[in-house]
N, CA, C and O atoms as CSV, one atom per row, in Angstrom:
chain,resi,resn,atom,element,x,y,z
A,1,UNK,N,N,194.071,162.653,181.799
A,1,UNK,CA,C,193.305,163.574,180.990
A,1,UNK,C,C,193.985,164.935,181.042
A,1,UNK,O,O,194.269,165.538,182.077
A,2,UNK,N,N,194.125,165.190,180.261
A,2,UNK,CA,C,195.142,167.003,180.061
A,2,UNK,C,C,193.852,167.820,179.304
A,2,UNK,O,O,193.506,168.870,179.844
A,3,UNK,N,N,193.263,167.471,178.312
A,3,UNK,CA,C,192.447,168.461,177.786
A,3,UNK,C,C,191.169,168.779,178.835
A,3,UNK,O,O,190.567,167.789,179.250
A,4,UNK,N,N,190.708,170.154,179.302
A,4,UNK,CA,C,189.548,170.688,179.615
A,4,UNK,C,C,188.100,170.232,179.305
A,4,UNK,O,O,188.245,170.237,178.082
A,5,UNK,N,N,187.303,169.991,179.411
A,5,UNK,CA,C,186.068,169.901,178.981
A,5,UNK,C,C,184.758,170.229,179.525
A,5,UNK,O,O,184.607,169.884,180.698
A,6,UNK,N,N,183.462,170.993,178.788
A,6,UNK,CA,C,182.494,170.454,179.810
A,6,UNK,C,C,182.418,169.406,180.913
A,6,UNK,O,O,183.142,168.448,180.641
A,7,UNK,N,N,181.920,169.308,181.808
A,7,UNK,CA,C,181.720,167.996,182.326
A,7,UNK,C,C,179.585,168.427,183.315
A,7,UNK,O,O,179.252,169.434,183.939
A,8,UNK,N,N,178.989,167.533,183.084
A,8,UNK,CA,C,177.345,168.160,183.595
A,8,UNK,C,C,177.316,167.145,184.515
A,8,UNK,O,O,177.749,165.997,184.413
A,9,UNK,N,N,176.600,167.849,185.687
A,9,UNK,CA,C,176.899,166.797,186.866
A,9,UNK,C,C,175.123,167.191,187.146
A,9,UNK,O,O,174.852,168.387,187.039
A,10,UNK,N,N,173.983,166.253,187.484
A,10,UNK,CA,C,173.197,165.772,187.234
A,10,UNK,C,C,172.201,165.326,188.329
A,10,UNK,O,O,171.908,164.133,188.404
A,11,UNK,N,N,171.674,166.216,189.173
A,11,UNK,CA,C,171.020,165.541,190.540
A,11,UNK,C,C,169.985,165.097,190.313
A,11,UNK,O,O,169.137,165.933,190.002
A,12,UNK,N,N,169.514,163.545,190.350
A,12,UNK,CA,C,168.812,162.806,189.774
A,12,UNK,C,C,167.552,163.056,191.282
A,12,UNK,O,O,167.966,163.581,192.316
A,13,UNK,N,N,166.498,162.727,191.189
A,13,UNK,CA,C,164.953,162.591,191.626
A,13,UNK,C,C,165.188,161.440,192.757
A,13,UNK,O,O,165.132,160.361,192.168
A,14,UNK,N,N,165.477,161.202,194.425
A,14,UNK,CA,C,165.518,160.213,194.577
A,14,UNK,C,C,166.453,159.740,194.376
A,14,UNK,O,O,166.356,158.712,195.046
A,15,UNK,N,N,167.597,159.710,193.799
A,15,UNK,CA,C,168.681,158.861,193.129
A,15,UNK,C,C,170.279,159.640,193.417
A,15,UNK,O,O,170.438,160.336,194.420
A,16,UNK,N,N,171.237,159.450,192.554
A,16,UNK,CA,C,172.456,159.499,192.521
A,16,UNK,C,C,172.866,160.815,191.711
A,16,UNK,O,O,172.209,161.162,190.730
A,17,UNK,N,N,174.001,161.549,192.169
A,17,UNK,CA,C,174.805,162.532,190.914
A,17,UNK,C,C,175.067,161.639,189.588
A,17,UNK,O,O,175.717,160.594,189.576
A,18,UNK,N,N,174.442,162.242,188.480
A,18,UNK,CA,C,174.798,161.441,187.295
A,18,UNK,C,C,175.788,162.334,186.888
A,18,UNK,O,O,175.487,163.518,187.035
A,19,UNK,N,N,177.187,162.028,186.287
A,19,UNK,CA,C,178.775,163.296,185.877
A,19,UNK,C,C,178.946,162.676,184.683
A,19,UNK,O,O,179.277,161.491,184.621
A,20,UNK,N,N,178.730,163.445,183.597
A,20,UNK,CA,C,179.172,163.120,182.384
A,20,UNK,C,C,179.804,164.230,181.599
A,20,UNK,O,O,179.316,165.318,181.294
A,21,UNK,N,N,181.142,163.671,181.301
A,21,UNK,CA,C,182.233,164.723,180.642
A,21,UNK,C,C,183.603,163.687,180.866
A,21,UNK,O,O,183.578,162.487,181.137
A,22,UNK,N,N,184.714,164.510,180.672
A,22,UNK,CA,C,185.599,163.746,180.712
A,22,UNK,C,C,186.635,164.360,182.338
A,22,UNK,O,O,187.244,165.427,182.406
A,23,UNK,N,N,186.542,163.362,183.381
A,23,UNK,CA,C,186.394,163.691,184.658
A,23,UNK,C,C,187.747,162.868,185.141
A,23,UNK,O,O,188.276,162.037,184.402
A,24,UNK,N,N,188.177,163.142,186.271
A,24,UNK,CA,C,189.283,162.389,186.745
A,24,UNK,C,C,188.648,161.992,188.703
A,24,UNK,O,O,188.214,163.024,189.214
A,25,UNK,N,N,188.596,160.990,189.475
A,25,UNK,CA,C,187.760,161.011,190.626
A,25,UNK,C,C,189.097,160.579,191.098
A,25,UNK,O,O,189.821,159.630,190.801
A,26,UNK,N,N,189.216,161.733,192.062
A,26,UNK,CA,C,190.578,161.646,193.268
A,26,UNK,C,C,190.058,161.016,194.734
A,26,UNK,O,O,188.907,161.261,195.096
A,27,UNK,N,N,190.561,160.552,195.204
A,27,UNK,CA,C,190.116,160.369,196.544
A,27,UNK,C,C,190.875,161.057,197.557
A,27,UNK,O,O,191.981,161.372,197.115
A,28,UNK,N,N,190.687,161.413,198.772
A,28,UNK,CA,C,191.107,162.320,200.127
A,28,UNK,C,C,192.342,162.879,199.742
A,28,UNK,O,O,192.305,164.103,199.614
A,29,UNK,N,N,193.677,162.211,199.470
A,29,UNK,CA,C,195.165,162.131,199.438
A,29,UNK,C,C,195.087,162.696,197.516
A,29,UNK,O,O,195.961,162.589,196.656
A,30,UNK,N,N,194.151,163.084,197.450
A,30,UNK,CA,C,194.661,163.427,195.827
A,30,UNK,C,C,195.030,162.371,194.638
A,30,UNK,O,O,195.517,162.697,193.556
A,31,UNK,N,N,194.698,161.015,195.054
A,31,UNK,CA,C,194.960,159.721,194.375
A,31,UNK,C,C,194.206,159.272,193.672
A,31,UNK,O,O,193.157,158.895,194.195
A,32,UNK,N,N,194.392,159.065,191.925
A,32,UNK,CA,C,193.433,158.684,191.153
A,32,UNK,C,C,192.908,157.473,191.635
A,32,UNK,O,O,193.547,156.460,191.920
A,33,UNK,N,N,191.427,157.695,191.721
A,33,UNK,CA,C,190.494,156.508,192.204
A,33,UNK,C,C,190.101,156.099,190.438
A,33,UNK,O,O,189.906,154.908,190.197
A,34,UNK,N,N,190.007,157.077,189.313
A,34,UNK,CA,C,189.194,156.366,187.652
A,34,UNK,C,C,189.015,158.048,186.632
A,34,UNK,O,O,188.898,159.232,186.947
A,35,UNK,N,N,189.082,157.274,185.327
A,35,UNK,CA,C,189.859,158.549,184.943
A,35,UNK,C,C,187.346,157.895,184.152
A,35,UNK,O,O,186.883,156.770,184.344
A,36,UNK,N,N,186.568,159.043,183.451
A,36,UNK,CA,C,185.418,158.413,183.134
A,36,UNK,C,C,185.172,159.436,182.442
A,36,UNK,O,O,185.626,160.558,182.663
A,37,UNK,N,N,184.249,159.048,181.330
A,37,UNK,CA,C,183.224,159.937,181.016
A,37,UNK,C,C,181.966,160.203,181.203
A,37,UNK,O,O,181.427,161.211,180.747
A,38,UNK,N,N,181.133,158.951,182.186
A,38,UNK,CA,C,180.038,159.280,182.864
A,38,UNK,C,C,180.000,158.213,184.079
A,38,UNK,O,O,180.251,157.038,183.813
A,39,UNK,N,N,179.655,158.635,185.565
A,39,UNK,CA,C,179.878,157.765,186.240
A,39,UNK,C,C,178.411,158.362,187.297
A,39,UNK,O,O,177.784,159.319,186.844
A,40,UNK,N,N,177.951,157.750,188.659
A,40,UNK,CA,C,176.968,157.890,188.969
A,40,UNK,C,C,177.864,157.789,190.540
A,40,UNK,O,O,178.383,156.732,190.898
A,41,UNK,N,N,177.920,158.845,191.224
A,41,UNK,CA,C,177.941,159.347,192.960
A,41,UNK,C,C,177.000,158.871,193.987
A,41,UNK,O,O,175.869,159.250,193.683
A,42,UNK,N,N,177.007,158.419,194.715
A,42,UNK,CA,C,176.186,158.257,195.494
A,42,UNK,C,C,175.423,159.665,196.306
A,42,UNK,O,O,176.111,160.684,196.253
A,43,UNK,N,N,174.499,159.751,196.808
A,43,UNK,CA,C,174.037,160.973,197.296
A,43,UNK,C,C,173.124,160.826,198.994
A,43,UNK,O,O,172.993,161.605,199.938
A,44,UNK,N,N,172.792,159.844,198.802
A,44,UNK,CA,C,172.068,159.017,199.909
A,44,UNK,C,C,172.779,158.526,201.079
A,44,UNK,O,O,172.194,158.278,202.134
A,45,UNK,N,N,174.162,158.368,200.894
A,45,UNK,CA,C,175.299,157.743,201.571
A,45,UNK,C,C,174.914,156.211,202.423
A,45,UNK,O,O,175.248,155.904,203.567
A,46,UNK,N,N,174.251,155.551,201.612
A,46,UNK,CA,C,173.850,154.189,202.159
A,46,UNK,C,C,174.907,153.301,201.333
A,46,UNK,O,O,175.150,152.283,201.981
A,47,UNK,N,N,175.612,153.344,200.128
A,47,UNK,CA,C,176.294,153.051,199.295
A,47,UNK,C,C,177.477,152.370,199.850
A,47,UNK,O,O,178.405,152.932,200.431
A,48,UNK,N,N,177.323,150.737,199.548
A,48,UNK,CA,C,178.834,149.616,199.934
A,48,UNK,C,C,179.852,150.167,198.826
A,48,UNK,O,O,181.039,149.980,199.092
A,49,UNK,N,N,179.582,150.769,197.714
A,49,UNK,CA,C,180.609,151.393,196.873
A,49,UNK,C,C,180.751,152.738,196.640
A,49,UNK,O,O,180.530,153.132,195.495
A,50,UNK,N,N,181.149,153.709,197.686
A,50,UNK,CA,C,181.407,155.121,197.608
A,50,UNK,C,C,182.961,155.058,197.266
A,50,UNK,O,O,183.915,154.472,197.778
A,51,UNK,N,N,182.786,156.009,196.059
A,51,UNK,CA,C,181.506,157.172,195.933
A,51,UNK,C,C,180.689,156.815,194.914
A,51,UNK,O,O,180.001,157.635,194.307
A,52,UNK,N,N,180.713,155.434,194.633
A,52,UNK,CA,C,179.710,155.364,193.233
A,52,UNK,C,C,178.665,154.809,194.086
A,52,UNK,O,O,178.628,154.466,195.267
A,53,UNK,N,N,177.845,154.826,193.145
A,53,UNK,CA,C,176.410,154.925,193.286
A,53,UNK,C,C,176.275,153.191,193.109
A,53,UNK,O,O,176.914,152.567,192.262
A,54,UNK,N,N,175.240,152.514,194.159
A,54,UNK,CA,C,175.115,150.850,194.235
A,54,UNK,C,C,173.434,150.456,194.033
A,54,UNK,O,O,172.816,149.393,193.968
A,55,UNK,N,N,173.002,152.113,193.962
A,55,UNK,CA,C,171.515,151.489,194.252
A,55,UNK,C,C,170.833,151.742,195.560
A,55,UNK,O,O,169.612,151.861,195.663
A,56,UNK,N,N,171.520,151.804,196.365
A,56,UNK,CA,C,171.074,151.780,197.824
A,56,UNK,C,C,170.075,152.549,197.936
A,56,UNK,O,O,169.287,152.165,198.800
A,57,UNK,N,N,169.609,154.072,197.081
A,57,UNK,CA,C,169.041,154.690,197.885
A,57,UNK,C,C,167.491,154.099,198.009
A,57,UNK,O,O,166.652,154.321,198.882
A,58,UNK,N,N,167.420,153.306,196.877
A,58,UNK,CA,C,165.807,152.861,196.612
A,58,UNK,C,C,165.630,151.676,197.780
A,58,UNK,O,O,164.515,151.518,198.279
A,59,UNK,N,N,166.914,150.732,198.263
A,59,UNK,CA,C,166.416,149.990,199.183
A,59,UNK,C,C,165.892,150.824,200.483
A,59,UNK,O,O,164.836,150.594,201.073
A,60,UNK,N,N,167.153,152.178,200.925
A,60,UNK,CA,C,166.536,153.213,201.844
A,60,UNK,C,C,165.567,153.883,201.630
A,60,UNK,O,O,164.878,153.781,202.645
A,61,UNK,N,N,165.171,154.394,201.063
A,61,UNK,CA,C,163.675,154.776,200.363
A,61,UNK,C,C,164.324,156.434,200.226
A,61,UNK,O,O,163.761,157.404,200.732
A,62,UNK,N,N,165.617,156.508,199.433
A,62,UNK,CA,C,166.175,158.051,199.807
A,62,UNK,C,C,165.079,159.159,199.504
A,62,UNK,O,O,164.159,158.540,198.969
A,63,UNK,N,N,164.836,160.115,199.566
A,63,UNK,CA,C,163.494,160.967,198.825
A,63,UNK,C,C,164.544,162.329,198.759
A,63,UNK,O,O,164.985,162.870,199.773
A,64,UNK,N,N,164.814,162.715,197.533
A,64,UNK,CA,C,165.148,164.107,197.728
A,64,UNK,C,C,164.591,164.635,195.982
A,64,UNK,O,O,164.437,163.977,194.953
A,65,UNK,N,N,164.442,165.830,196.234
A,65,UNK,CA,C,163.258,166.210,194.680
A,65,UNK,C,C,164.199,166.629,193.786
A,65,UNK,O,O,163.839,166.938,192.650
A,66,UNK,N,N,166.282,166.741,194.377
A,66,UNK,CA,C,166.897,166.851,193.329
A,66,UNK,C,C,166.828,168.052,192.376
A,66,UNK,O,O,167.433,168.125,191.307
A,67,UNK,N,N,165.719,169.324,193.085
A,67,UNK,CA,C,165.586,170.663,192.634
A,67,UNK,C,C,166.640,171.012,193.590
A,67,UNK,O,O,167.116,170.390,194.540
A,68,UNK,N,N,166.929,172.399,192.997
A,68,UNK,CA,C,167.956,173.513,193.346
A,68,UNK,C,C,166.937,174.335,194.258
A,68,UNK,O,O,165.814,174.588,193.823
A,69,UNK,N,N,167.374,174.786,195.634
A,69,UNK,CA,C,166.285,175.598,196.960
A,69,UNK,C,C,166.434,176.394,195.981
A,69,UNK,O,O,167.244,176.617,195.082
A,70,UNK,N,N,164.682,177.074,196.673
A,70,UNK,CA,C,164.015,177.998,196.031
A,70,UNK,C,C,164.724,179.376,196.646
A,70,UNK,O,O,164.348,180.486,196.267
């Protein structure tokens, strides 16, 4: 991806970063892990597929209200 773009990254209720734009996900070493235009983070860190998002947090019962502190 060479062109710039928005990209809105999305703290879901309970749930996962939702990132939609046109994004590139590096891992530690700077190595393309997926080039996307919307993909879902894990946030809960219970996740067999980090950094994407598997679902896990609802089997953990994650609770976060996903507001910005007051």
């Amino acid at each position: 991806m060479t062109e710039n773009t928005n990209v809105t990254v999305t703290v879901s209720e309970n749930g996962p970063y939702e990132i939609v734009g046109d994004v590139e996900i590096l891992d530690a070493n700077g190595v393309l892990i997926r080039e996307t235009t919307k993909t879902f983070l894990c946030r809960c860190g219970h996740s067999a597929k980090k950094p994407y998002c598997d679902g896990a947090h609802k089997k953990f019962d994650f609770q976060d209200s996903g507001l910005a502190p007051e």
